[in-house]
MISE-943810 format. One record per residue: residue in one letter; x, y, z of N, C-alpha, C in turn. Coordinates in steps of 0.2 Angstrom, whole numbers, plus 5000, padded with zeros to 4 digits. Layout:
<lodrens>
aXYZXYZXYZ...
</lodrens>
This chain:
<lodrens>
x451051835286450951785291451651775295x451651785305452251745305452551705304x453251705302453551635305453651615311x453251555313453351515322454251465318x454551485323455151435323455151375330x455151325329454951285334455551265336x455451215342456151185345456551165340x457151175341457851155336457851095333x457651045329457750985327458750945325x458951035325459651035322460151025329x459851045334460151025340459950965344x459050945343459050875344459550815342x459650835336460050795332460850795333x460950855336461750855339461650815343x461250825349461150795356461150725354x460650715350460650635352461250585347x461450635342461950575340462650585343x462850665346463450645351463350595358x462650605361462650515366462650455363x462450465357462550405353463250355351x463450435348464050395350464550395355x464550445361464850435367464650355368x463950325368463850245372464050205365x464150215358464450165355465350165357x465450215357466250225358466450175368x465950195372465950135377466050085376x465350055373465249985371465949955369x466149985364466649975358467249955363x467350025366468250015368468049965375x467549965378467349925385467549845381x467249845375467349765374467749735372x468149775369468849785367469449755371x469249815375469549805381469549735385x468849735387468849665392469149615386x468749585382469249565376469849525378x470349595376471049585378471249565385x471049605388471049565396470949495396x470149445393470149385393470649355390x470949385384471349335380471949335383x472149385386472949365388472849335395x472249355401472149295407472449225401x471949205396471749135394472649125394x472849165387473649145387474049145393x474049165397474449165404474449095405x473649095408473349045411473548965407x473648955402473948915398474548905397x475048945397475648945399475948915404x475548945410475548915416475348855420x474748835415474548755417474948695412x475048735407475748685402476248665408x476648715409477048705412477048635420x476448655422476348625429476248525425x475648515419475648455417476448455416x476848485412477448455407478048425415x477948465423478248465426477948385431x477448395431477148315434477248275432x477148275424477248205419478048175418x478448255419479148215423479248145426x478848165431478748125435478348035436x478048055431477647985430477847905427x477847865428477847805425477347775422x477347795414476647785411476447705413x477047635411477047585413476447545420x476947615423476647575430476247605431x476147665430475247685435475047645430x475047625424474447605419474347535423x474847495422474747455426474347455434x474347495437474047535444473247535442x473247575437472647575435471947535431x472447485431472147435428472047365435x472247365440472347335445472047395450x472047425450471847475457472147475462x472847465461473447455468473747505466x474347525471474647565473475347555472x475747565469476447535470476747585473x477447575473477847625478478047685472x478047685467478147745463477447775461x476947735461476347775463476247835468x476347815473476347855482476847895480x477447885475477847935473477647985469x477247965467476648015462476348055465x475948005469475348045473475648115478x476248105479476348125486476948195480x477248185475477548255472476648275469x476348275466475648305466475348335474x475348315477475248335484475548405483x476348385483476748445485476648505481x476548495474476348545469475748575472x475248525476474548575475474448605480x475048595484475148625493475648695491x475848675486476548745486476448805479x475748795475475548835470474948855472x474848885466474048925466473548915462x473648825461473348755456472748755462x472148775460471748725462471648675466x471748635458471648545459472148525455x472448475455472748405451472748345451x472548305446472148255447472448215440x471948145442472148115437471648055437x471048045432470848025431470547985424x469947945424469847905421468947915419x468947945413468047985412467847895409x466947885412466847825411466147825406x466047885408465147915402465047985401x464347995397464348075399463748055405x463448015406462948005411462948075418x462448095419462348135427462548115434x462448045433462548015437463448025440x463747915443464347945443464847885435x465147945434465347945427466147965427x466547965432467147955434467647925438x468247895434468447835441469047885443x469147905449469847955451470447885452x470947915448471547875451471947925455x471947965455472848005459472148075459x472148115466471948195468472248215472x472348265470472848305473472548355479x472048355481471648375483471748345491x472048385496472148335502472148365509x471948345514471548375519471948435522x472648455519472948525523472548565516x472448545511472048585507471548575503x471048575506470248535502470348615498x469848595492469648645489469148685492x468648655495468248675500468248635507x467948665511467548625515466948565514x466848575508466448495507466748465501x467048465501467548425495467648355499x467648305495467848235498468648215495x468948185498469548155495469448105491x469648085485469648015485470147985481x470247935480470647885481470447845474x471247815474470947755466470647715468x470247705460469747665461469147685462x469147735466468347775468467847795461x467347785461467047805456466547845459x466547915454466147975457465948025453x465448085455465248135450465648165448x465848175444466448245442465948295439x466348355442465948415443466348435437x466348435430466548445424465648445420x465648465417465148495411465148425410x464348425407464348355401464448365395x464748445393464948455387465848435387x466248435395466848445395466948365396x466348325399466548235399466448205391x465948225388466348215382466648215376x466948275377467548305375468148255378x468348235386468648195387468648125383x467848095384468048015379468148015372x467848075371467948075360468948085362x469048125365470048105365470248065367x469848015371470247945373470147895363x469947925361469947875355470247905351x470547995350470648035346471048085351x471548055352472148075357472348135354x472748195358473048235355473548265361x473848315359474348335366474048385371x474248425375473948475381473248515376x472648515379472148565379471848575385x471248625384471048645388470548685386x470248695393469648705394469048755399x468648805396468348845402467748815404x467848825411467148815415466848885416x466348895415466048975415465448965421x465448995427465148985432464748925433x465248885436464948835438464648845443x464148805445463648815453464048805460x464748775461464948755465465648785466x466248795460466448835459466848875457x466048895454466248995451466648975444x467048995441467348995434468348965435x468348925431468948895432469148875425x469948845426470248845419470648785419x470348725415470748655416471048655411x471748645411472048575407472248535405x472148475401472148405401472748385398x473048325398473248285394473048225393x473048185386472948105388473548075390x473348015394474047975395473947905393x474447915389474447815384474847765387x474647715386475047685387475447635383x475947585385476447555380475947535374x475547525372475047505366474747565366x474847625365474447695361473847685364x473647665369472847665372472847735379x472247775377472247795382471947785387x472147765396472047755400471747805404x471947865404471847915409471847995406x471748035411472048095409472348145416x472948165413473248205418472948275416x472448305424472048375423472248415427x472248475427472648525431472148625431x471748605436471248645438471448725441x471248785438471548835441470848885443x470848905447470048945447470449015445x469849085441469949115438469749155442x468949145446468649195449468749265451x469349265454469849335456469949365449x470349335445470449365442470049395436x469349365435468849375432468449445434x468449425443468249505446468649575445x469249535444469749615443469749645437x469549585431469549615423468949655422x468249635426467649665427467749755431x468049755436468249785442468749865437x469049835432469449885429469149905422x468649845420468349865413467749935415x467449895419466749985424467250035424x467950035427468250095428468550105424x468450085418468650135409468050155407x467450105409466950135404466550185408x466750195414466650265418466750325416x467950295414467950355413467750385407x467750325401467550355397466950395394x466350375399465550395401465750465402x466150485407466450555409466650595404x467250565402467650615394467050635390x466650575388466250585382465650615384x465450645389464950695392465150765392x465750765396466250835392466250855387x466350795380466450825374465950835372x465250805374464650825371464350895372x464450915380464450955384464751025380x465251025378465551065373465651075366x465551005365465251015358464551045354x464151025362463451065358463351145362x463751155368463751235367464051245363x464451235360464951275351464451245348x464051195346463751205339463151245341x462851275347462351305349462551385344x463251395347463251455346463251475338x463651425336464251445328463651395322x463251345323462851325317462151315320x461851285326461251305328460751355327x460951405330460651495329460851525324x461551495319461351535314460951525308x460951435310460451405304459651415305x459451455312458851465314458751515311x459051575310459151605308459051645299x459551595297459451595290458551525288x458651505290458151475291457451495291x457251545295456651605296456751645290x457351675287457451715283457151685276x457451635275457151575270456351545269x456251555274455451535275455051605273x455451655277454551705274454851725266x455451705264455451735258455151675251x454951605254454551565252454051575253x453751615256452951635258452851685253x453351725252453151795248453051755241x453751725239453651675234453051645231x452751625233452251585234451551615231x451351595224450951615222450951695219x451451725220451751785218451751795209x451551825207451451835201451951925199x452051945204452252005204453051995205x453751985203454551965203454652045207x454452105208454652155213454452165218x454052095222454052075228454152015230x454752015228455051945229455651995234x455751995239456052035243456251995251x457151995251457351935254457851995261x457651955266457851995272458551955275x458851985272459651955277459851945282x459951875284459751865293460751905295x460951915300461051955303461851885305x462251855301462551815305463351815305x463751805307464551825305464951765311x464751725308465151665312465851635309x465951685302466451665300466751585297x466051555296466251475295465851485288x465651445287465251355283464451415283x464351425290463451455290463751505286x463951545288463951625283464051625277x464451595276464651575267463851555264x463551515267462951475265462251545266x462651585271461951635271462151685264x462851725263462951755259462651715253x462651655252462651625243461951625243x461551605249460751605247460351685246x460751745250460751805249460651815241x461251795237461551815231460851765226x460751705229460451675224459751705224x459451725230458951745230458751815224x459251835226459351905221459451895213x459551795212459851805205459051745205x458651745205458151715207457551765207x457651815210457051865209457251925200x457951915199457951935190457651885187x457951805188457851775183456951775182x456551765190456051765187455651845182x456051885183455851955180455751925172x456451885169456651895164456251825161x456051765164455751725164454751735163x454551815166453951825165454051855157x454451885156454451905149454551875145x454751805147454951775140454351705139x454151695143453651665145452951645139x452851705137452451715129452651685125x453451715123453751685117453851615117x453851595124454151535126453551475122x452951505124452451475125452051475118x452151535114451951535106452551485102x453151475102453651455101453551365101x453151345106453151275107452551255103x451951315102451451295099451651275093x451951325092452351325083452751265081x453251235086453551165083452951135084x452651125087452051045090451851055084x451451105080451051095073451751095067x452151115067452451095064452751045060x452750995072453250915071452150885068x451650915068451350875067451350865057x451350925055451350925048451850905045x452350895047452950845044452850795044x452250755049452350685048451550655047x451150715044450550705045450150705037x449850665031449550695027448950725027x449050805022448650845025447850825023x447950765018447250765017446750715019x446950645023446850585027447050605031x447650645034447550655043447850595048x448250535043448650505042449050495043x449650455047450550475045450550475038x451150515036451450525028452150475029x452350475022452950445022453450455026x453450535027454250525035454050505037x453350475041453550435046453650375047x453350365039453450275039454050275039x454450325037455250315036455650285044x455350345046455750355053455450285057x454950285056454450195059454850145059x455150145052455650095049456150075051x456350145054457350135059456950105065x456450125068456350085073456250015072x455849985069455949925065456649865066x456949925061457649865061458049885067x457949925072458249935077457849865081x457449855083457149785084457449725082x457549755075457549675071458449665071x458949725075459549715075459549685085x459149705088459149695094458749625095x458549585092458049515091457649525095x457049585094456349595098455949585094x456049595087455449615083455049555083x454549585080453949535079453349575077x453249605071452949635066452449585060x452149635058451849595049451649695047x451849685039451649765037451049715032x450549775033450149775027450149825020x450149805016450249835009449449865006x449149905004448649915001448649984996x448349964990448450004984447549994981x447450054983446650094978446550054972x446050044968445950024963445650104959x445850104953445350164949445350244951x445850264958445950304959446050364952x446550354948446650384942446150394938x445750364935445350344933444650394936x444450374941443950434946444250514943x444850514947445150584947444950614938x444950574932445150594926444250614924x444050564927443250564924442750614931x442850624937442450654942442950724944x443450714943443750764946444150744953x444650784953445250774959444750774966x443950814967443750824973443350764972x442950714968442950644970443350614972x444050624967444550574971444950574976x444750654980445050644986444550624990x443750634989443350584993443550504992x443550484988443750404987444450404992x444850444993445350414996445350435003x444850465006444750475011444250425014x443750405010443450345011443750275015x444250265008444650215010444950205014x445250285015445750295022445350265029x444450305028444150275035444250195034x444150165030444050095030444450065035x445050085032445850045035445850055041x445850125042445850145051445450115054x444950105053444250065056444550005059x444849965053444949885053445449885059x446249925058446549935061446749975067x446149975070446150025075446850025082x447049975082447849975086448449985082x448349995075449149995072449250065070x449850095068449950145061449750125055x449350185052449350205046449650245042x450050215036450350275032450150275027x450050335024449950345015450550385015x451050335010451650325006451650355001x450950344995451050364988450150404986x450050424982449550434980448850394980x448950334979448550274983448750234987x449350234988449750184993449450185000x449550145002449450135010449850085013x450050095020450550035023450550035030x450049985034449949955039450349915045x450749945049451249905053450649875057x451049805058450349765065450749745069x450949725075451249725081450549735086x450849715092450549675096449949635095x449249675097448649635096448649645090x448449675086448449685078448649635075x449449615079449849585074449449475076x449249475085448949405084448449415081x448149435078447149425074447449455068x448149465066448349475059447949455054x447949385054447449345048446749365048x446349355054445649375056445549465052x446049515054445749575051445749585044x446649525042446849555035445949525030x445749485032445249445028444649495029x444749525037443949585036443849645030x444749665029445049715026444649705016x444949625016444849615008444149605007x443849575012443149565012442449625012x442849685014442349745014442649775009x443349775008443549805000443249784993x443049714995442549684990441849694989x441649694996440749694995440749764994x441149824996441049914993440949894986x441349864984441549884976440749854973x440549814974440049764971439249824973x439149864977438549904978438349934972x437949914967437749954962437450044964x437050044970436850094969437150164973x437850144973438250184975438450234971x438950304971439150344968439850314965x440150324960440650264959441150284965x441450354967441750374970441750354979x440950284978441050274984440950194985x441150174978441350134977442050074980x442350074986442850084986443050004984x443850004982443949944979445049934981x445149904983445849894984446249824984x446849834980447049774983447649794987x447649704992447949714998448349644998x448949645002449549605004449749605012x449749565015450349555019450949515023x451249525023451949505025452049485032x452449435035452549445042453149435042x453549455047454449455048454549385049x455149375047455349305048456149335050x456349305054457049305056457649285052x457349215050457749165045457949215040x457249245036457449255028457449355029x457349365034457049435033457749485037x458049525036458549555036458449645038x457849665037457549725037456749725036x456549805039455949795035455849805032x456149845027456249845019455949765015x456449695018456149645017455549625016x455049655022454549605023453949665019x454249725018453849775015453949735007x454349725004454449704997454049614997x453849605001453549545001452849555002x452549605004452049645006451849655000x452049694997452049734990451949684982x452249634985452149564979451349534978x451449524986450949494989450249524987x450349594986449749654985449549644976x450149654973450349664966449849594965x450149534966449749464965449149464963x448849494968448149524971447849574967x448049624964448049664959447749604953x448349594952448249544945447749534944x447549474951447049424952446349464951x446249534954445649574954445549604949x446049604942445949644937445949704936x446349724941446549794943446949834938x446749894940447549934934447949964938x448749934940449049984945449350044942x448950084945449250154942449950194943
</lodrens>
């Protein structure tokens, strides 16, 4: 059957994770980028408006304009105020500067202006109002930025500052503030100092597109070149090896014959990673089609060899004449036991049971009575304890671990156990051999006193012997 080899998956995959990363590698350096632009504009911009409040408040008489402020008058060092604010806002590239008094966060009006610098040779715009102390009006500040201003009129600190980020009127700007106290630590006012950003917001935009251009460019080049070179040196020759590997898994495939296992060497010499990879599956295939040779041969022995331990591991721990665990196992039962009872999981009860008249039968009916009698018995136990282990330990011994369900209806089953071992025994018109009669003991773990299972086995054993007594038994 053909191999169809369909569109390249391994080129898909180049393609879209080198755009992939071409546009995270944008993202990244673009943000990055802009970023650092904003941060050092902000620190400029901060630099710069420090300097202008540190250079006004020179100038101020906190006395008297509070005083001013407080009266709504004008003194002659006030108009000396008004009028060096003027000059600063007529001879920089400030905005505004102002000096104001925030009275709520309200929409309405929520500001009293005392001193603007804002003055008819230079409005901010054409509809800007001038106004004058005293005036009470909108401030075109955030209501997150008015109250910011009142929480510092009570919780003073020294120069900050503040972004407006498109405002409706305008555009984005960068204020300043300081509080001004007066003789009693009260804040009266604040001295603001407004710079619009706008321009320079456009130019950090204007030069971030013309990185992420060019890097849109470079990184189309590299892809452009990186997936012609992967086309040539890993694409086609992994198609390659590829198809070769395919039909030699078809042959594979239900082949019971190892001298048509027959592998066709794709044709590749790229000198890299691919070829190395074709030569090694060349050679594996080859050590692949021996092994199975040597693998059909041994395959019989392999498979006689396992039958042989399974009966084995089962006659080791199996008595051949109940069909039973034998003592190995109860041995090796036991390491698991205290491996429990060292790790604090256990929660066991063993039960103890010893035949009555076993010897006795054998001496007077013969050994093939008394291996019916012990195999009777046997059924009994297994009956009762259909969830647990059964062992026969001794020649009439038997010993029943209980755990899980077995181990809750422990009392319920041990009493069905002695209760039909009794009512057997009492049938006159049975064969004696089918008579069956035992005593029984058992023990549960106790943490407190119990230290192995050995413990709770020798308590078991007592427990049985007691019982013996009690029944008039002979232990043999």
């Amino acid at each position: 059957m053909d191999t169809v080899i369909k569109s390249s998956p391994l080129k898909k995959s180049i393609t879209a994770r080198c755009i992939f990363f071409v546009i995270i590698l944008g993202a990244i350096v673009t943000f990055v980028n802009y970023e650092a632009f904003q941060r050092n504009m902000n620190a400029r911009n901060q630099i710069y408006l420090t300097e202008i409040i540190n250079f006004v408040e020179q100038k101020i008489d906190i006395d008297d304009l509070a005083e001013c402020t407080r009266t709504l008058t004008q003194s002659e060092k006030f108009n000396e105020l008004y009028n060096h604010i003027r000059n600063i806002q007529n001879n920089s590239n400030i905005d505004n500067i102002y000096i104001i008094n925030p009275l709520n966060a309200d929409s309405t009006k929520n500001a009293m202006c005392i001193i603007n610098g804002i003055s008819k040779t230079r409005p901010r715009d054409n509809h800007d109002k001038i106004y004058h102390i005293g005036d009470i009006f909108y401030s075109t500040f955030s209501r997150a930025m008015i109250i910011e201003l009142i929480w510092s009129k009570k919780h003073p600190k020294g120069i900050e500052f503040y972004m407006e980020r498109n405002h409706a009127k305008y555009g984005s700007y960068y204020t300043a503030y300081k509080p001004l106290l007066d003789s009693d630590g009260e804040v009266f006012a604040f001295l603001c100092v407004d710079m619009s950003v706008n321009d320079i917001k456009n130019s950090i935009k204007n030069h971030t597109r013309l990185i992420l251009i060019l890097i849109i460019i470079c990184g189309f080049v590299f892809c452009y070149s990186f997936i012609t070179w992967g086309q040539v040196y890993i694409v086609e020759p992994v198609e390659k090896l590829e198809k070769s590997v395919s039909e030699f898994a078809q042959k594979s495939h239900n082949q019971a014959n190892p001298s048509e296992l027959i592998y066709n060497k794709p044709d590749i010499h790229t000198n890299n990673e691919v070829e190395f990879l074709s030569n090694a599956v060349t050679k594996m295939t080859s050590d692949i089609k021996n092994y199975a040779e040597n693998l059909v041969a041994a395959e019989n022995k392999v498979t006689d060899l396992k039958e042989n331990v399974t009966k084995l591991n089962v006659l080791a721990h199996q008595d051949s004449l109940t069909h039973v665990k034998n003592k190995t196992a109860y041995d090796k039962y036991v390491e698991t036991l205290n491996a429990k009872i060292k790790g604090e999981t256990a929660r066991f009860a063993i039960v103890m049971i010893d035949l009555n008249h076993l010897k006795k039968l054998n001496d007077t009916y013969g050994h093939e009575r008394g291996n019916d009698y012990l195999t009777g018995s046997c059924a009994i136990i297994c009956d009762i304890y259909q969830h647990s282990p059964v062992f026969r330990i001794g020649g009439d011994e038997f010993v029943v671990v209980l755990e899980r369900r077995d181990y809750d209806e422990r009392d319920k089953l041990f009493q069905n156990l002695t209760e039909l071992f009794g009512n057997e025994s009492l049938y006159e018109g049975k064969e004696p051999w089918l008579k069956f009669s035992a005593a029984a003991g058992m023990a549960v773990f106790n943490s407190d006193t119990d230290t192995n299972a050995e413990d709770v086995f020798k308590k078991a054993d007592k427990i049985m012997y007691d019982n013996k007594i009690a029944m008039h038994g002979v232990r043999d």
